[in-house]
C-alpha positions, 0 to 999 in steps of 0.5 A, a space after each residue: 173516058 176517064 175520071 176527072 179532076 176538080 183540083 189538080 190545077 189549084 194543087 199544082 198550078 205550076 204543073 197542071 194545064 187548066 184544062 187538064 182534068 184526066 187523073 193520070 195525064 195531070 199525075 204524069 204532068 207533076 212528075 214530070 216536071 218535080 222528079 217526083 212519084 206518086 203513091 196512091 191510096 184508095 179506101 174502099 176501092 171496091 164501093 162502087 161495086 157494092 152501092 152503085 152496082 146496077 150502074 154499069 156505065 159508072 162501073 166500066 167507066 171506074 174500071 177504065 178509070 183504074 186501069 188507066 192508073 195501074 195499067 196505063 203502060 210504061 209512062 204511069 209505071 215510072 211515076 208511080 211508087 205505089 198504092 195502098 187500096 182497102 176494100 171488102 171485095 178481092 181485086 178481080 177480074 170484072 167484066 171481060 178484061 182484067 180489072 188490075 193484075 200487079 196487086 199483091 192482095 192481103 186479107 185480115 184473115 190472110 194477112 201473111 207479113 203484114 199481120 202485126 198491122 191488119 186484122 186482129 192481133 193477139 195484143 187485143 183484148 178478147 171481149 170476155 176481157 174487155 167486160 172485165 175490164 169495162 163491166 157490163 154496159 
């Protein structure tokens, strides 16, 4: 089972089959035909996990959902660019496979490169200054 689209036709009439409804296949579908890669982008790619975490038929079927994405073998790699995923929860391991292994993860408090846009940086203000700044409020 994987997750479905409501808009992949609309979006890419020219592209997309009318029944084609799995993410991935209508993704391969564009790429195909436009030479094109996709970046993805998530936000709270881990949310499931925190609201819905006793639904386990949902979970697995999230999780099938991604790797099917990330882990769906030579085609889906060759059109994907990218993916940029924000989340409180570390990309791990759930269940009994692997969720997603090619991530490279970065954290607020780890941020390594990427420090000067994530987390919190010297240019901000401290909240001692902001009061000054702002006054008591």
């Amino acid at each position: 089972m994987g997750m479905y689209l409501n808009c992949g036709n609309e979006a890419f009439p020219d592209f997309v089959k009318p029944d084609e409804i799995i993410l991935a296949n209508a993704i391969l579908s564009v790429s195909r035909k436009t030479g094109d890669k996709f970046f993805i982008i998530i936000d709270e790619w881990d949310a499931l996990f925190r609201e819905a975490k006793n639904d386990e038929a949902l979970l697995k079927s999230y999780l099938q959902f991604l790797r099917g994405l990330f882990k769906g073998g030579p085609a889906m790699k060759s059109v994907l660019a990218g993916a940029y995923m924000t989340g409180i929860l570390p990309i791990k391991k759930y269940g009994t496979e692997s969720a997603l292994t090619d991530f490279e993860e970065y954290s607020m408090t780890n941020p390594d490169t990427l420090s000067e846009y994530v987390g919190f940086t010297e240019k901000e203000e401290t909240i001692p200054e902001l009061l000054d700044r702002f006054g008591d409020i």
